[in-house]
C-alpha positions as CSV (number, residue, x, y, z in Angstrom):
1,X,214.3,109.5,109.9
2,X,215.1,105.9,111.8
3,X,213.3,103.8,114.0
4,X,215.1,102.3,116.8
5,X,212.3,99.9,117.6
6,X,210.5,99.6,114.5
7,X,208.8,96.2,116.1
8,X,206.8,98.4,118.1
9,X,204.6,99.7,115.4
10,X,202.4,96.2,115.5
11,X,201.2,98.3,118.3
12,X,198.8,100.0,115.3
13,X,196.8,97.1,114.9
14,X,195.3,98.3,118.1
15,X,192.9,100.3,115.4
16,X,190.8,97.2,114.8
17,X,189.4,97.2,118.2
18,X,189.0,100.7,118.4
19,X,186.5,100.6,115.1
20,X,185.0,97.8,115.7
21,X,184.2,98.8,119.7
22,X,183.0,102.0,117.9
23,X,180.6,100.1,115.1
24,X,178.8,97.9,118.4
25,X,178.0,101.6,120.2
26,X,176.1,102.4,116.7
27,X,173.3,100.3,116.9
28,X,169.8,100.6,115.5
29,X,166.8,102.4,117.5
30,X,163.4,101.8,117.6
31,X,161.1,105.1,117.1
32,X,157.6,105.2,117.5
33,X,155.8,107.3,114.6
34,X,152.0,108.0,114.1
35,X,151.7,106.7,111.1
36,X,153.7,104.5,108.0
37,X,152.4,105.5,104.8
38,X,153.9,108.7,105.1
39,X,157.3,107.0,104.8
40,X,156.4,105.4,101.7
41,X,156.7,108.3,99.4
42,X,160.3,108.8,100.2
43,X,162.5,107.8,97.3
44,X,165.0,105.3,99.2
45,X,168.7,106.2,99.0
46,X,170.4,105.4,96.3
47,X,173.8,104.5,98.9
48,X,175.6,101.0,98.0
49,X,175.4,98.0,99.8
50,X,178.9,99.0,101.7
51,X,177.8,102.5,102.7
52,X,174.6,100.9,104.0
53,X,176.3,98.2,105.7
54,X,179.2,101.0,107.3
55,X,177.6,103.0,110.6
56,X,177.9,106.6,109.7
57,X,181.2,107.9,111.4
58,X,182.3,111.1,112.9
59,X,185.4,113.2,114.1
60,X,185.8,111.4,117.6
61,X,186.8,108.2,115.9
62,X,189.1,110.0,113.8
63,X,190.7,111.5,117.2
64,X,191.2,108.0,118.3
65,X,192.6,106.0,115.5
66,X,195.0,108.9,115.3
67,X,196.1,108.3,118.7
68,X,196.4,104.4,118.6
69,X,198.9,105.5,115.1
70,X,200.8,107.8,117.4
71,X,201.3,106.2,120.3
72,X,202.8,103.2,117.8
73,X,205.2,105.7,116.5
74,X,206.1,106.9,119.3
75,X,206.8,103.2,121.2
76,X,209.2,102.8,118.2
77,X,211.1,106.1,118.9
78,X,211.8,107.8,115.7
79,X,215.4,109.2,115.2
80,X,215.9,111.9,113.0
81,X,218.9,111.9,111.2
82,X,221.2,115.2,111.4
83,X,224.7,115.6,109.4
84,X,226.9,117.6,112.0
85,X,231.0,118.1,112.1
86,X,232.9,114.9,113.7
87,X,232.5,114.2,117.0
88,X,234.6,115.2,119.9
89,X,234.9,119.1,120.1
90,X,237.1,121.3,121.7
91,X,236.0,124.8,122.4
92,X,238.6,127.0,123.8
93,X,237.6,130.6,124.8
94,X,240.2,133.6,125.0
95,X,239.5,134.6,128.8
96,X,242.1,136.9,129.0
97,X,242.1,140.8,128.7
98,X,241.0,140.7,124.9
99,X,237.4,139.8,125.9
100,X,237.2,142.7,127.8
101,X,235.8,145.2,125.4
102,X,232.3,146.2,125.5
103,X,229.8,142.9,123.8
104,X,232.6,140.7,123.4
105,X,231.9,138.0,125.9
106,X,228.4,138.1,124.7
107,X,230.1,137.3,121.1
108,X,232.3,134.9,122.4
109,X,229.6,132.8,124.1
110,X,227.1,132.9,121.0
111,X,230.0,131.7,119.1
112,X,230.6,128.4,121.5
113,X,226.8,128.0,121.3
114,X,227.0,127.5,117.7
115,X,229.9,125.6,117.4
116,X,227.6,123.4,120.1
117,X,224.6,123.2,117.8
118,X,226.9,122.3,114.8
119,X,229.0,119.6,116.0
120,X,228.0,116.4,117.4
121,X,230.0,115.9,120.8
122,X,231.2,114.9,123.1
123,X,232.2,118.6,123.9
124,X,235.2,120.2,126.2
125,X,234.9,123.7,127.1
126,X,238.6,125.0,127.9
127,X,239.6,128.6,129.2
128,X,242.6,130.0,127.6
129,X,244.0,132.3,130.5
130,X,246.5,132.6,133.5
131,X,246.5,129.4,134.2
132,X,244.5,127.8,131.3
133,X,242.2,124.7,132.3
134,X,239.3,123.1,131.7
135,X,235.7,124.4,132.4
136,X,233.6,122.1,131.3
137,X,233.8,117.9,130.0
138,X,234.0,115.9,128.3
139,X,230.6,116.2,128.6
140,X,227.7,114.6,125.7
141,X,224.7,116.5,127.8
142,X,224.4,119.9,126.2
143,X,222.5,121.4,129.0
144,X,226.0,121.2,130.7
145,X,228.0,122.5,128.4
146,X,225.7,125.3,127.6
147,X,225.7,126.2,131.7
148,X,229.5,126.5,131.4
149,X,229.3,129.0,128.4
150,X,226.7,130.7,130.4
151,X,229.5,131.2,133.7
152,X,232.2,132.5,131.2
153,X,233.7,135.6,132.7
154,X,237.4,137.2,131.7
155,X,240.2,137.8,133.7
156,X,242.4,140.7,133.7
157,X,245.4,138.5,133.6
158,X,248.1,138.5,130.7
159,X,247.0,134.9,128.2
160,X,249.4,132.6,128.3
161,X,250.8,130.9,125.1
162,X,248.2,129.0,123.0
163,X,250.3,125.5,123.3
164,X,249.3,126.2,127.4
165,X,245.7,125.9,126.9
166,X,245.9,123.0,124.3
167,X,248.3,121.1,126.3
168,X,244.9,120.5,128.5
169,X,242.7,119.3,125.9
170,X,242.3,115.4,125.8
171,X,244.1,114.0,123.2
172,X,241.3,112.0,122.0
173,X,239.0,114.7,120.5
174,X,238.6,115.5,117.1
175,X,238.9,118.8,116.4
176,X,239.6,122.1,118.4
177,X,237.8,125.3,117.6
178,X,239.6,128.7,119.7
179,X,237.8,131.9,120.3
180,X,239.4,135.0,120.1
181,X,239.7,138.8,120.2
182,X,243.1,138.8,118.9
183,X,243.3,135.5,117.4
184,X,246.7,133.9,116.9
185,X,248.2,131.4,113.9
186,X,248.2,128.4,115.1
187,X,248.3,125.2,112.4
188,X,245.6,122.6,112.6
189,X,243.1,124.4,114.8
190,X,239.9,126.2,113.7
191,X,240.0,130.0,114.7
192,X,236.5,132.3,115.1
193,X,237.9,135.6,115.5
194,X,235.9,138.0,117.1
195,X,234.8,141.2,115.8
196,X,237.1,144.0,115.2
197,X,237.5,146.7,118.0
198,X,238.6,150.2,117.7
199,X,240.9,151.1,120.5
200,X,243.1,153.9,122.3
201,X,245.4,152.8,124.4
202,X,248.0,154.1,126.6
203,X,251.3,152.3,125.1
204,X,254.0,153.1,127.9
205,X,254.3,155.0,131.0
206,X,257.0,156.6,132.6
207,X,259.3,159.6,134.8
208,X,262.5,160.0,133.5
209,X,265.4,162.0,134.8
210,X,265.6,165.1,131.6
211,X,268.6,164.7,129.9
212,X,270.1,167.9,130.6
213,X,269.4,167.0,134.5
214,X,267.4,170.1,135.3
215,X,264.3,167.6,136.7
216,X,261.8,165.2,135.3
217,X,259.3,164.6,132.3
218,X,256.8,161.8,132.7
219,X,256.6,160.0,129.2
220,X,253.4,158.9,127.9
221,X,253.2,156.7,124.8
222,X,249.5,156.4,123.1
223,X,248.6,154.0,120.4
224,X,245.8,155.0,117.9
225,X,244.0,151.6,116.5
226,X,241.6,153.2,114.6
227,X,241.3,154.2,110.9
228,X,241.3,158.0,111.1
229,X,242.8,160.8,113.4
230,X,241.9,160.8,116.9
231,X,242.2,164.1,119.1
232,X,243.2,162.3,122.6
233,X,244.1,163.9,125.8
234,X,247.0,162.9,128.1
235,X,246.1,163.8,131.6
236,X,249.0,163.2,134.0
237,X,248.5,163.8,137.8
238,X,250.7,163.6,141.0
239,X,248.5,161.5,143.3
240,X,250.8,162.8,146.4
241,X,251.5,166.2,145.5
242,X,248.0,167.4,144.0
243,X,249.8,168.2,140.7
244,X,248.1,167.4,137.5
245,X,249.5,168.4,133.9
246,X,247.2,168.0,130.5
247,X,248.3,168.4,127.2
248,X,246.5,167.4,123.8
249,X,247.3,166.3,120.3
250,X,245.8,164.6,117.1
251,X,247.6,160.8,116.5
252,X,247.3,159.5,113.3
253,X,245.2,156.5,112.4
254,X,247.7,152.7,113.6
255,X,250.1,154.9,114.7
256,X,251.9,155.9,117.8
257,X,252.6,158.8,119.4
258,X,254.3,160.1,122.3
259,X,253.4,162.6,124.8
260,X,256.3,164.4,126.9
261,X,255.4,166.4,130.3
262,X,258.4,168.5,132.3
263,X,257.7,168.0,136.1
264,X,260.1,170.5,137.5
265,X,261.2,170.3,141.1
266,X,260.4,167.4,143.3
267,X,258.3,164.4,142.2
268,X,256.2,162.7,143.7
269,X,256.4,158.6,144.4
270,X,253.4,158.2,142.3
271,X,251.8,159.4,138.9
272,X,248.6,158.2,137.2
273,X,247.7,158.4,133.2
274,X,244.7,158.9,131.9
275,X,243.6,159.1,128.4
276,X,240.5,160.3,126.7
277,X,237.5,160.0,125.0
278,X,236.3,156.8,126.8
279,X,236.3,153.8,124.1
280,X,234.6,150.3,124.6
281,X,238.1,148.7,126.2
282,X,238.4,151.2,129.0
283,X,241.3,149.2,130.7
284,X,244.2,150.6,128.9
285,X,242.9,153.8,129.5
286,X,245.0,154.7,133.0
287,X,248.3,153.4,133.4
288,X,249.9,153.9,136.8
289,X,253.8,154.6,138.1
290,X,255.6,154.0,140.9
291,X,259.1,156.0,142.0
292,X,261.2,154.3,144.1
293,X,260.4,156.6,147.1
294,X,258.5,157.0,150.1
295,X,254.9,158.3,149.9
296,X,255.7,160.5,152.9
297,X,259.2,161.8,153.9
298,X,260.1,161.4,157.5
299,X,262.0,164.1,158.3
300,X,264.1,164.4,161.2
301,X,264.2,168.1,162.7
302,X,266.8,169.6,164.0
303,X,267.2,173.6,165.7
304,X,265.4,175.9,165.9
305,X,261.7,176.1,164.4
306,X,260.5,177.6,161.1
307,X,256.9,177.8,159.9
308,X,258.0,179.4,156.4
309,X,260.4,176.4,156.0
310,X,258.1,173.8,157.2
311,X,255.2,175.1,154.7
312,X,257.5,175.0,151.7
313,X,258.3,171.3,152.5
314,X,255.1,170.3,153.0
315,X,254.4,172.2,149.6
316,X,256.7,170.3,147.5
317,X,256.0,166.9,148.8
318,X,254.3,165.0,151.6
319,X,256.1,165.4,154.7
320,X,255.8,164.6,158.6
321,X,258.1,165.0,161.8
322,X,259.4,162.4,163.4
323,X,261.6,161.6,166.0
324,X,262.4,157.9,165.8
325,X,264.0,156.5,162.7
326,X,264.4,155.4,159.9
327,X,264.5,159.3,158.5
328,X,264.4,160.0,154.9
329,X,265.6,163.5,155.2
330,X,267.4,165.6,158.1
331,X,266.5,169.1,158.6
332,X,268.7,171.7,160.2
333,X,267.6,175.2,160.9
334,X,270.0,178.1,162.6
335,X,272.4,175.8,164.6
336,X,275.5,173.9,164.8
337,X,276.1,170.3,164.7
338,X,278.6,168.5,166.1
339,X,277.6,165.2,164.6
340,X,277.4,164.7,160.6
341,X,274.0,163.3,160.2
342,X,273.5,160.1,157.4
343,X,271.4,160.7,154.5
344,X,270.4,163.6,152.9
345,X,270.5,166.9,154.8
346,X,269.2,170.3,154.8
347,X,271.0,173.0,156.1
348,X,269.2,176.7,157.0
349,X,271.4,179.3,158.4
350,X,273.3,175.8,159.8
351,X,276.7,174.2,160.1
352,X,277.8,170.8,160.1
353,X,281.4,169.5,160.9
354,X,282.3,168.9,157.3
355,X,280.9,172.8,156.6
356,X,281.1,174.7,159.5
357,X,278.9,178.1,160.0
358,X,280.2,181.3,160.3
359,X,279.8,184.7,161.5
360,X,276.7,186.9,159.8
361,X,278.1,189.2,157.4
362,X,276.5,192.1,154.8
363,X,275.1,190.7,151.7
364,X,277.0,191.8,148.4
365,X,275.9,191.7,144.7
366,X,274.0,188.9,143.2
367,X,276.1,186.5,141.0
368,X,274.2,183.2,139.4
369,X,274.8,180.5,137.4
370,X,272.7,178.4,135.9
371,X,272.0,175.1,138.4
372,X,269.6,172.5,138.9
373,X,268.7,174.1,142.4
374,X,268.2,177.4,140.5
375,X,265.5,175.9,137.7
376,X,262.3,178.3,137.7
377,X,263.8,180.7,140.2
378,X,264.0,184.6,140.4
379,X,266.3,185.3,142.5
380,X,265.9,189.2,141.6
381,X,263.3,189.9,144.5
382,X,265.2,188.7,147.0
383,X,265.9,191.5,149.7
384,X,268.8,189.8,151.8
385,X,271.0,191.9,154.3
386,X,273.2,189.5,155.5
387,X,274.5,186.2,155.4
388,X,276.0,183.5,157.8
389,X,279.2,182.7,156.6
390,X,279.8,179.0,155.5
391,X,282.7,176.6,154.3
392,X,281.5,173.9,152.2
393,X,284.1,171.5,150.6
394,X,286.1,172.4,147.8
395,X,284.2,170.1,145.2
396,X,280.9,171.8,146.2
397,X,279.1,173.5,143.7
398,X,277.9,177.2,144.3
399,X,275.3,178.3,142.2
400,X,274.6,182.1,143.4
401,X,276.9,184.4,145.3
402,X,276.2,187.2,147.1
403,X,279.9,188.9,146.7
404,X,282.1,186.5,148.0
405,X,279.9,184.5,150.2
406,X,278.0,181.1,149.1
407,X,274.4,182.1,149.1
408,X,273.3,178.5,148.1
409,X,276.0,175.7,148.0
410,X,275.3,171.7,147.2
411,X,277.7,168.6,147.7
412,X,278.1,165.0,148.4
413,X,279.9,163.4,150.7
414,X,279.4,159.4,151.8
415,X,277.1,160.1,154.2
416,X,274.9,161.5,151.8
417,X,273.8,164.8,150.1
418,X,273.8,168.1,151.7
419,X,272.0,171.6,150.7
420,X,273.3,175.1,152.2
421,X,271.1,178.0,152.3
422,X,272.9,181.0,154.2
423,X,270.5,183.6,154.3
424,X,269.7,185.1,157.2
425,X,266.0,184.4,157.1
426,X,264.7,186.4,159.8
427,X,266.1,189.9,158.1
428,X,264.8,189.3,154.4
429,X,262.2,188.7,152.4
430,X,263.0,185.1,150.8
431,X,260.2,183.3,152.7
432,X,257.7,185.2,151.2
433,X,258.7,185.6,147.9
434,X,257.2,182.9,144.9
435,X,261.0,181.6,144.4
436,X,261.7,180.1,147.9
437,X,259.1,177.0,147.5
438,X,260.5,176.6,144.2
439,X,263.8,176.4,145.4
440,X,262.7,174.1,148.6
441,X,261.0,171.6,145.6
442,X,264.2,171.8,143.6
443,X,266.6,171.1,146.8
444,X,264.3,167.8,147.3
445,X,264.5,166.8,144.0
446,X,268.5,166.8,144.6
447,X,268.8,165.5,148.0
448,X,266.6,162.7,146.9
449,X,266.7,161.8,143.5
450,X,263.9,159.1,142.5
451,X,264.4,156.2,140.8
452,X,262.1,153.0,139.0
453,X,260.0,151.8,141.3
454,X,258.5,148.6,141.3
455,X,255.8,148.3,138.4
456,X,253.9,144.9,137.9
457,X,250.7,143.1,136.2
458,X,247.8,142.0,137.0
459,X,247.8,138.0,138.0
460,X,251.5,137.9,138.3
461,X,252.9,136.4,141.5
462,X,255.0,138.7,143.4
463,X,257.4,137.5,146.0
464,X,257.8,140.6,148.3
465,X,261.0,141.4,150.1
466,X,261.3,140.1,154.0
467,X,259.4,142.5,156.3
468,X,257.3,144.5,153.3
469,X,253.3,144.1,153.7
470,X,251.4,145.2,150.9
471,X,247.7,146.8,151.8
472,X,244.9,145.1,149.2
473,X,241.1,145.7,149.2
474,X,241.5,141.8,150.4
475,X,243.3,142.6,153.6
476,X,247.2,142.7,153.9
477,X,249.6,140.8,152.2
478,X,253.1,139.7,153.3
479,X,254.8,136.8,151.7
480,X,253.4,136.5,147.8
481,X,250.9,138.6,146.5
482,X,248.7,138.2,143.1
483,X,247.5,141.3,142.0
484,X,243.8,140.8,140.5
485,X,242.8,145.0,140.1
486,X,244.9,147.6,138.6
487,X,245.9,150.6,140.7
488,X,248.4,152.1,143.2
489,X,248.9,150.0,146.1
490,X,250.5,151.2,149.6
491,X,253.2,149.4,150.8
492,X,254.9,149.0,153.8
493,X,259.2,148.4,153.8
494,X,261.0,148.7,157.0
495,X,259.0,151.2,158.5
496,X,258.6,153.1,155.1
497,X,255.4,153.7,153.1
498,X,255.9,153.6,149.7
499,X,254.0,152.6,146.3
500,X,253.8,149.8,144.3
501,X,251.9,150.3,140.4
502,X,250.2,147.1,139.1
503,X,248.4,147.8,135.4
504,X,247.0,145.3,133.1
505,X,248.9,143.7,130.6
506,X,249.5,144.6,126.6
507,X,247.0,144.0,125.1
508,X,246.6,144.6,120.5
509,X,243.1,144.3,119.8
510,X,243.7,145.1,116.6
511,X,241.4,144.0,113.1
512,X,241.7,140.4,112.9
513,X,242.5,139.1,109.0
514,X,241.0,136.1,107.4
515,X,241.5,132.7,109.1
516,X,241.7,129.6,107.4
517,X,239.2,126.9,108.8
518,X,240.1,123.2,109.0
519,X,237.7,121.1,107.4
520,X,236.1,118.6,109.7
521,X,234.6,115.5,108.7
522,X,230.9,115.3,109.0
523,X,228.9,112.2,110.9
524,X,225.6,111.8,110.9
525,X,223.7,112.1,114.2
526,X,220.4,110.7,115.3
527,X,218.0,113.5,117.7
528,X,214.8,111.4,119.4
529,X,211.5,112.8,118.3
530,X,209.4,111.3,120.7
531,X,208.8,114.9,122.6
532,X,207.1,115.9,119.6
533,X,205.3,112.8,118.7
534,X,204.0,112.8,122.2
535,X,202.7,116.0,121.8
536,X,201.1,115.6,119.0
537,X,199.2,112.8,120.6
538,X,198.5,114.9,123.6
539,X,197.1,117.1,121.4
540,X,194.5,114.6,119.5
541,X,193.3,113.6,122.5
542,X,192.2,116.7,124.1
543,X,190.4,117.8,120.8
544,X,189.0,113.8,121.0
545,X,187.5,115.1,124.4
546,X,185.8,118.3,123.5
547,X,183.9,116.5,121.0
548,X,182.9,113.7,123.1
549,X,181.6,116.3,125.9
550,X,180.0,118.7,123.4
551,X,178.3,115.7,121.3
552,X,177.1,114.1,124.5
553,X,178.7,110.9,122.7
């Protein structure tokens, strides 16, 4: 301990007056007694000449010489003395994704609190995140730095590099001290890495054309971080079509493993992933996917009306009518036209210029090949009488015949895709067997094939196109858009709706290993005590008044 004004403890000679104003209240009294001689027979005391010549003294003047010391003390304000790391201290925090996990911001600040309490400042409180920047300082005052630890929150934003975050720290300061969940190796930095978390995470999402072109599979990858087997399941679901396909399996412990689900037919223009059990990072839990495709087809119809035909489209994905373009898909039902419509087309019992429609004729014997169109269908129930006779091009394909006459036919030409049924609906059974939807779903899936949509992270920019708007929990956004929630998001593109997936970032939170601390020079550092040596004086004073009132001195 140090005095900074050690002159001020002359102030202590401020006890003489105190005794001595406390030996003139203590003077003799007369008392009036009946008689003398009965005084005579007491022995007299055998005190010395400096006990007899001291007044008798009690607590109270005890109270008050301890005061008067005190108070001295205290004018010369004591410093105690305190050896704490050098100086200027820079605490950057991991805001980022990593301090998600259940208790880990509660770790985190802890951590900067004692880094606080063991260094002797100034201090610098920095957030390492999208963009990195300084929360706090340099500040000396730890009430302030301590009210910045207090407002630390994450983001769900990717972290930037480290050098990002220390490029803002003032070059003057001593040392720099980072807090992370997945600490990286950085030289010359002290690194508190924060406790270990066992994870399951989905890895990768995706819908993928199959290889042999008979639909899709959505690909789910999922990432065991634990140190034993974990029975996960993979729920995938169709968030336009209602679909939803689950499937199990035991990963082994840091390893990967991937989950594979068919999705015959048509897709839809969004899927969601979801894995379980629930662990304490719950983020990469769901992944979401976007197809390149509208979230509802606009379908342009043409002919004569079919309520079968209509329910099977609105089976196999979401679909309205509409009569003013832009059309996604053109629908042609028991007519000729004399126009080729652009873009995909559907023809029932219908011609078009490039395959004209003929006369009905009686239905012959089933021949089939195996097709895309054809993937999941029975075709044996089918009860067809006759078919209108149609002329596709020569390149078409034909994948079931009834005798000589194209049942089901499928080509390209530059205006887009076309699909033939010939059937005479009206005379059969088709629309009521279990095949026919299939076979609507699988004509979809061929007339409009889907492709990558646009898939992006939270707290990335995104410039959108000229003329999209994007619909946000914020309100609607039209020129750049920062996506701060993960989800599926509805956007609109030239009078289109369609999807757009954002999903967190990455993110390993795997064990951290050992980390090398820098050793920092330690300075000494000087606390005031007067708070307590005021107290204490406080304190003698209050007892110094009880006595007086209950003494009556």
């Amino acid at each position: 301990m140090s005095l900074l004004f050690p002159w001020a403890l002359a102030w202590a000679s401020a006890v003489v007056g105190v005794v001595v104003l406390y030996m003139l209240r203590r003077r003799e009294q007369q008392m009036h007694v009946s008689a003398l001689f009965l005084w005579d027979r007491v022995p007299p005391d055998a005190m010395s000449r400096l006990a007899r010549w001291l007044p008798r003294t009690d607590p109270i003047l005890w109270a008050q010489v301890g005061v008067v010391l005190i108070m001295a003390l205290m004018l010369a304000a004591p410093m105690l003395l305190q050896e704490r790391p050098a100086g200027a201290t820079a605490v950057v925090v991991d805001i980022s994704l990593t301090l998600a996990p259940s208790g880990r911001l509660e770790e985190a600040q802890d951590a900067a609190r004692r880094i606080m309490r063991e260094s002797a400042g100034p201090w610098v409180l920095v957030g390492w995140g999208d963009p990195s920047q300084i929360l706090v300082g340099p500040t000396e005052r730890e009430e302030e730095f301590l009210a910045g630890v207090a407002n630390l929150s994450y983001t769900l934003a990717a972290r930037p590099p480290l050098a990002q975050a220390l490029a803002v720290v003032p070059p003057q300061l001593d040392r720099v001290v980072v807090i992370s969940g997945a600490p990286p190796e950085q030289p010359d930095v002290d690194v508190v890495a924060l406790s270990p978390v066992e994870n399951l995470r989905i890895e990768a999402f995706a819908v993928r054309a199959q290889p042999d072109g008979s639909g899709y599979q959505a690909l789910v990858e999922v990432h065991n971080d634990t140190a034993r087997y974990e029975n996960v399941v993979v729920t995938v679901r169709d968030v336009a079509g209602g679909r939803s396909f689950r499937q199990a399996m035991l990963v082994p412990p840091l390893s990967s493993d991937v989950f594979v689900f068919p999705l015959w037919g048509f897709v839809g223009p969004a899927y969601v992933a979801e894995l379980l059990p629930d662990d304490g990072f719950p983020y990469d839990n769901v992944r979401y996917y976007a197809l390149d495709m509208p979230a509802s087809l606009r379908i342009r119809w043409e002919g004569e009306q079919d309520r079968y035909l209509w329910a099977a489209l609105q089976a196999a994905a979401a679909a309205e009518r509409t009569e003013v373009p832009p059309w996604d898909l053109t629908v042609v039902v028991r007519t000729q036209l004399e126009v080729a419509p652009d873009g995909p087309c559907l023809l029932v019992e219908a011609g078009i210029p490039e395959a004209p429609r003929g006369e009905l004729l009686p239905a012959g014997p089933w021949m089939a090949e195996s097709d895309t169109l054809l993937q999941h269908v029975d075709h044996s129930p089918w009860a067809v009488t006759a078919l209108h006779q149609i002329s596709p091009p020569e390149d078409a394909i034909v994948p079931l015949w009834s005798g000589e006459l194209p049942v089901i036919a499928r080509w390209s030409v530059p205006e887009g895709p076309r699909v033939a049924l010939s059937p005479e609906m009206a005379r059969s059974n088709l629309p009521l067997t279990a095949g026919f939807p299939v076979l609507i779903r699988n004509a979809l899936a061929w007339l409009l094939p889907s492709q990558d949509g646009r898939t992006v992270t939270v707290g990335r920019a995104v410039r959108l196109p000229t003329g999209t708007i994007v619909h946000t929990p914020r309100g609607a956004v039209d020129t750049v858009w920062i996506p701060v929630q993960p989800g599926l998001f509805e956007a609109e593109e030239r009078g289109r709706r369609k999807y757009i997936a954002v999903n967190v970032p990455s993110v390993e939170l795997a064990a951290p290993g050992a980390t090398e601390q820098v050793p920092a020079e330690h300075v000494p550092r000087k606390t005031p005590m007067w708070p307590w040596v005021a107290g204490a004086a406080l304190g003698l004073l209050m007892i110094e008044w009880a006595l007086a009132r209950r003494w009556g001195a």
